[in-house]
C-alpha positions in Angstrom: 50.2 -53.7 0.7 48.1 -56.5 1.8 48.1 -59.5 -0.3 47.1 -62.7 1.2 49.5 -65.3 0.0 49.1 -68.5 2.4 50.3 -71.4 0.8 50.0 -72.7 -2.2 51.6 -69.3 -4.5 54.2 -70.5 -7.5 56.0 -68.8 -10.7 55.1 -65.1 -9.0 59.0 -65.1 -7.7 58.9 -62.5 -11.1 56.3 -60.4 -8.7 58.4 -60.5 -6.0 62.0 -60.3 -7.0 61.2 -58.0 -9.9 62.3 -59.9 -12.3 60.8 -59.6 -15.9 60.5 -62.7 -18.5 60.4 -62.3 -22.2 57.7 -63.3 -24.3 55.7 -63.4 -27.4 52.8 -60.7 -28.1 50.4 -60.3 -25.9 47.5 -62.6 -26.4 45.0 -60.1 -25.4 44.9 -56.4 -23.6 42.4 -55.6 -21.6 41.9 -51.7 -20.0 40.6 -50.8 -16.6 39.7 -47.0 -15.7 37.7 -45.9 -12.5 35.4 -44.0 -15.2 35.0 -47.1 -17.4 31.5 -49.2 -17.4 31.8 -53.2 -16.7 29.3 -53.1 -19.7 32.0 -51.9 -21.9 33.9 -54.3 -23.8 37.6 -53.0 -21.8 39.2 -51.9 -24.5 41.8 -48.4 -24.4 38.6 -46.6 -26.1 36.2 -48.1 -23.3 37.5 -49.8 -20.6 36.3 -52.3 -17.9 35.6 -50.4 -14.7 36.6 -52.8 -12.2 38.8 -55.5 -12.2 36.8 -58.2 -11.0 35.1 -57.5 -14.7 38.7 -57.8 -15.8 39.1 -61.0 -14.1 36.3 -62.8 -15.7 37.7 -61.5 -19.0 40.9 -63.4 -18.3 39.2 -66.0 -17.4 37.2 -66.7 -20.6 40.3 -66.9 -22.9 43.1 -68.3 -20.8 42.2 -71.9 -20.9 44.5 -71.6 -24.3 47.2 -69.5 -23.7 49.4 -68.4 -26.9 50.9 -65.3 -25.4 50.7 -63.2 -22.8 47.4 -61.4 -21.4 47.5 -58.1 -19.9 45.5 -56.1 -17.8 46.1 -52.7 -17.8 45.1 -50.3 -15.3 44.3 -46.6 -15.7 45.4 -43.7 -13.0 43.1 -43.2 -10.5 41.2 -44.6 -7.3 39.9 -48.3 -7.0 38.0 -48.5 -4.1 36.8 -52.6 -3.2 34.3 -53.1 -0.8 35.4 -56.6 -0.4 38.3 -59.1 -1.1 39.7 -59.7 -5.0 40.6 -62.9 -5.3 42.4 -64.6 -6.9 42.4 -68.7 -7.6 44.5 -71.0 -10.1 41.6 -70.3 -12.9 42.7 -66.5 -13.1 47.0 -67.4 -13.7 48.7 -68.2 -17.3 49.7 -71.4 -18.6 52.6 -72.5 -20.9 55.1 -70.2 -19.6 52.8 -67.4 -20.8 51.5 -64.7 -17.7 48.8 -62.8 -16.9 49.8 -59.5 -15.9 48.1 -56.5 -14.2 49.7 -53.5 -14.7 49.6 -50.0 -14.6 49.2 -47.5 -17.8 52.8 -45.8 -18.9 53.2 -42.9 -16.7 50.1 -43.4 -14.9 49.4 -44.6 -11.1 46.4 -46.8 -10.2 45.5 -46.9 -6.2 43.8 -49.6 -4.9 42.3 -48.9 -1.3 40.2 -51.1 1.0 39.7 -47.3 2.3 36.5 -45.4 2.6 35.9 -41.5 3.2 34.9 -40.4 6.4 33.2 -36.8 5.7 30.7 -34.9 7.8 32.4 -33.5 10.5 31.1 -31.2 13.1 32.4 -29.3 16.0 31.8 -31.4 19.1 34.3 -29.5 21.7 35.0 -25.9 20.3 37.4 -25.1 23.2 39.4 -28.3 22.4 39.3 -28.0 18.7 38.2 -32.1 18.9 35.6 -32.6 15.9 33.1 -35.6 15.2 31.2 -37.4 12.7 28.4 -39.9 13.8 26.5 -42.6 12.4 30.0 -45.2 11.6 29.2 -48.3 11.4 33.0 -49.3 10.2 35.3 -51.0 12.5 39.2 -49.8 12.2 42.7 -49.3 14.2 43.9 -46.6 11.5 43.2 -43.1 10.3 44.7 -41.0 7.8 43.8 -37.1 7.2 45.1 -35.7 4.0 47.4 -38.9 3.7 48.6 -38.4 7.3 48.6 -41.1 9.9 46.2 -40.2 12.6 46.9 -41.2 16.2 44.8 -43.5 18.0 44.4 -41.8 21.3 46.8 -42.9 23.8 48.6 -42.0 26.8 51.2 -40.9 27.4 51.4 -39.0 24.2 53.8 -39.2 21.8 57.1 -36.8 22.3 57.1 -33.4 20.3 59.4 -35.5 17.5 56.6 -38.0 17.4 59.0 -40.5 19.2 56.9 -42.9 21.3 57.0 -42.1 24.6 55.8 -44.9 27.3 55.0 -45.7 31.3 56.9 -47.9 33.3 54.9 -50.8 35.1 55.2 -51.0 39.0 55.2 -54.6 38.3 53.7 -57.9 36.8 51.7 -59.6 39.2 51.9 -63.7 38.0 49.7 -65.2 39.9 47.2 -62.6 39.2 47.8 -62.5 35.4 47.8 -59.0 35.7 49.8 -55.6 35.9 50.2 -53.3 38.6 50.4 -49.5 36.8 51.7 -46.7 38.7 48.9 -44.6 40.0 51.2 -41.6 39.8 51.1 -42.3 35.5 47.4 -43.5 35.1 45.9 -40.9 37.6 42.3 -41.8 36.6 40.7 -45.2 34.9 37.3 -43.0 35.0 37.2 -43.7 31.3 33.9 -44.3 29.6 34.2 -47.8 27.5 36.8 -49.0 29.8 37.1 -52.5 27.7 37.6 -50.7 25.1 40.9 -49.5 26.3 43.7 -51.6 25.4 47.8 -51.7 27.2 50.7 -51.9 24.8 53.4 -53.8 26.2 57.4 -54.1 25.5 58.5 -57.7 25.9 61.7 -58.1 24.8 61.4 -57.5 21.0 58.2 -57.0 20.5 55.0 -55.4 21.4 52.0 -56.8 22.8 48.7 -55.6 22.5 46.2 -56.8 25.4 42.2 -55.7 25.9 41.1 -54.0 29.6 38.9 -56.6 31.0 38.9 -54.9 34.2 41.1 -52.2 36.9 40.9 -51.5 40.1 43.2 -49.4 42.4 45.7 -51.0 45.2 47.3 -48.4 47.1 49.4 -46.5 44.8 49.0 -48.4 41.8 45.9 -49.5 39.5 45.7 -53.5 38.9 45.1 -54.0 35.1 43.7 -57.2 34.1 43.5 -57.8 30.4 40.9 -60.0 28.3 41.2 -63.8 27.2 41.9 -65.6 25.1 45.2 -63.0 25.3 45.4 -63.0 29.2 45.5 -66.7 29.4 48.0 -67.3 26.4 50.0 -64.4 27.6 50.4 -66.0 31.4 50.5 -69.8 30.2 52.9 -69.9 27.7 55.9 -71.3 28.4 58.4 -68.2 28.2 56.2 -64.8 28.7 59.1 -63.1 29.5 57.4 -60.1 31.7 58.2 -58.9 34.2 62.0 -57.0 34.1 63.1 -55.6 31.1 65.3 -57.8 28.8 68.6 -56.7 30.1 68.2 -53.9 32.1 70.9 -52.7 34.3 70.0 -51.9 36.9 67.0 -53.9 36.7 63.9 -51.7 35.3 60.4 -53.1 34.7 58.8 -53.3 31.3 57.4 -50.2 29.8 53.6 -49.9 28.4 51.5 -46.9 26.8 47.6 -47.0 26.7 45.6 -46.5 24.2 41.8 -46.4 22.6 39.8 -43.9 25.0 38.3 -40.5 24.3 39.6 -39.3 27.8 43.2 -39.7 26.4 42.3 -37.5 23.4 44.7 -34.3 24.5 47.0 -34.0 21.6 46.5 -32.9 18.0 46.4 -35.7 15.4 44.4 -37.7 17.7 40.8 -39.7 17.3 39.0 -42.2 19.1 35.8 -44.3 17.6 33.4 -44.9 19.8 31.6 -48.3 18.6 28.9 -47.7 21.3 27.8 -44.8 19.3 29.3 -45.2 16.1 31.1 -41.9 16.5 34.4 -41.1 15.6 36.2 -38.2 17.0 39.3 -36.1 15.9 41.6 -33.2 17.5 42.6 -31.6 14.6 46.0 -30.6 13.8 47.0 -27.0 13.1 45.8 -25.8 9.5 43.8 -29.0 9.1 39.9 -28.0 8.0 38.0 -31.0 8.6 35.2 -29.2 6.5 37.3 -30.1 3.3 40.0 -32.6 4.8 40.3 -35.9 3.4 39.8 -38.8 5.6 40.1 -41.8 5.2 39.9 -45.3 7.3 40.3 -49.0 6.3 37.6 -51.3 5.5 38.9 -54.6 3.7 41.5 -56.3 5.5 42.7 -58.5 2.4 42.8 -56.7 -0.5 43.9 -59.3 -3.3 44.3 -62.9 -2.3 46.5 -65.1 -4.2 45.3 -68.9 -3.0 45.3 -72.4 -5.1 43.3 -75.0 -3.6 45.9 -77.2 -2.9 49.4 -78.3 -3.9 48.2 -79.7 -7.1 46.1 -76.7 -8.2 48.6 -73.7 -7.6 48.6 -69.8 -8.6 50.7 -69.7 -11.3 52.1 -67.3 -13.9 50.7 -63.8 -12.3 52.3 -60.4 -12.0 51.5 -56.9 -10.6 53.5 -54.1 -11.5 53.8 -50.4 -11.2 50.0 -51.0 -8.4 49.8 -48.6 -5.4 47.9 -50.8 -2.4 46.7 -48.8 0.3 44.4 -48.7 3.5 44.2 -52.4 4.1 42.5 -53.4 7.5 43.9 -55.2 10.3 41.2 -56.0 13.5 42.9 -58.8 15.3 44.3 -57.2 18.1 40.4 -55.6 18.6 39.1 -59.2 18.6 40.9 -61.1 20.6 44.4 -58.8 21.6 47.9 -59.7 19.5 51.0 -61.3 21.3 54.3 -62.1 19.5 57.6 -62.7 20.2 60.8 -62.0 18.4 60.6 -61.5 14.3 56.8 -60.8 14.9 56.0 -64.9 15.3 52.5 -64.4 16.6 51.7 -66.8 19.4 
């Protein structure tokens, strides 16, 4: 689910902690349905098709709020090609809410997702498929609501545990990592800065671009991309180097990941932004001719955001809402370090 709630959210605990409040009739009702028409005037008999038409319905009426207004959403797929937000004009008032919720028995998705279809055989023997022409930019996949893996090496165990390298060592004054040439074998990979190392420190895992490798007897120097390289190697703990209690000492372990050269493993893909084409092993029984694929677009799907302490969002709630396929590209832009309970530095 990806709301954005930075600051400034109040009265949604109700969202949050589930709780209900009891009011008077609702004020007004107004119906969503991904076959509705935002000409229509969202009623049951012909509903609003999107809910940014929904939200401007709201908004008309609850400057004066003498009960609750509802928003109901009908089964089905809402796809948004951009952000829904949300501001202190769209909240209730009075102790009355505004509240978005889904039909009786009934299950609205809403997806920053978009199809991928159009697949063709690229490598028979290999059973790895294509589709050309993407323009999108994404870190997930999902084939007939299956997570896809982003290629990576080593693979995954059978069990789909992760499975991971060790690093020869951290070299400090370098601000790099020595990698066992024994594990890499090749760095004959064709978007090299593409590729991107995952690394354990103590609790968590960060993710740093390929700036640029070269080999050193028998290991492969890897030296990652700023800004992450420099806040990495500067900060004031980095905590690399041997693994956070270890005994006997052991190095740090690592995987690799985003190059079609690591694509060897069913379930894997690889996009290829220097050709907007985006490749897939397919699993067993999977026929990408009919399969449905899918890959984030949006990366906030509703945000909830007053403008300040004095205007706040007030009085909202979302119930019975599927959110799905929300996108996430900071670690593509400028790599993702964080340290224990995911406090991103």
């Amino acid at each position: 689910m990806s709301f954005k709630t930075i600051g400034h959210l109040a009265a949604v605990s109700a969202l949050f902690l589930g709780v209900t409040v009891a009011t008077a009739a609702d004020q007004a009702t107004f119906y969503v349905a991904p076959n509705g028409s935002d000409s229509n005037k969202g009623t049951e008999e012909a509903p609003f098709k999107t809910i940014t038409q929904a939200q401007k319905a709201v908004r008309a009426i609850n400057g004066t709020m003498t009960g609750d207004i509802s928003v109901i959403l009908r089964g089905g797929t809402y796809q948004l090609s951009s952000t829904v937000n949300f501001t202190e004009a769209d909240g209730g008032k009075d102790g009355f809410y505004v509240r978005y919720k889904a039909y009786p028995n009934e299950t609205p998705l809403i997806t920053g997702g978009i199809p991928m279809s159009g697949w063709t055989i690229h490598d028979e023997k290999n059973n790895i498929w294509k589709v050309e022409g993407v323009d999108a930019r994404f870190r997930q996949m999902y084939v007939n609501g299956k997570k896809a893996i982003r290629a990576r090496m080593p693979n995954l165990l059978d069990n789909g545990d992760h499975n991971f390298f060790r690093l020869n060592k951290v070299d400090s004054a370098g601000s790099a990592f020595l990698l066992n040439s024994s594990d890499v074998k090749s760095t004959d990979w064709k978007n090299p800065k593409k590729v991107e190392i995952h690394l354990m420190i103590a609790w968590a895992e960060s993710i740093l671009r390929l700036d640029k490798i070269s080999q050193q007897g028998n290991t492969f120097k890897f030296e990652p991309q700023d800004p992450e390289r420099s806040k990495l190697f500067r900060r004031k703990y980095p905590m690399l180097g041997t693994a956070f209690m270890s005994n006997p000492p052991k190095q740090q372990v690592y995987y690799l990941e985003n190059a079609y050269e690591f694509i060897d493993q069913p379930g894997e893909w690889y996009l290829d932004e220097s050709t907007g084409t985006l490749y897939y092993k397919a699993r067993a029984g999977e026929n990408m001719a009919t399969a449905n694929v899918v890959v984030p677009r949006v990366n906030t799907l509703f945000s909830i955001l007053g403008k300040d302490t004095k205007n706040k969002v007030g009085y909202m709630s979302f119930e019975g809402i599927t959110f799905a396929n929300s996108n996430f590209l900071r670690p593509s832009e400028e790599g993702f370090l964080d340290l224990q309970a995911s406090m991103f530095n």
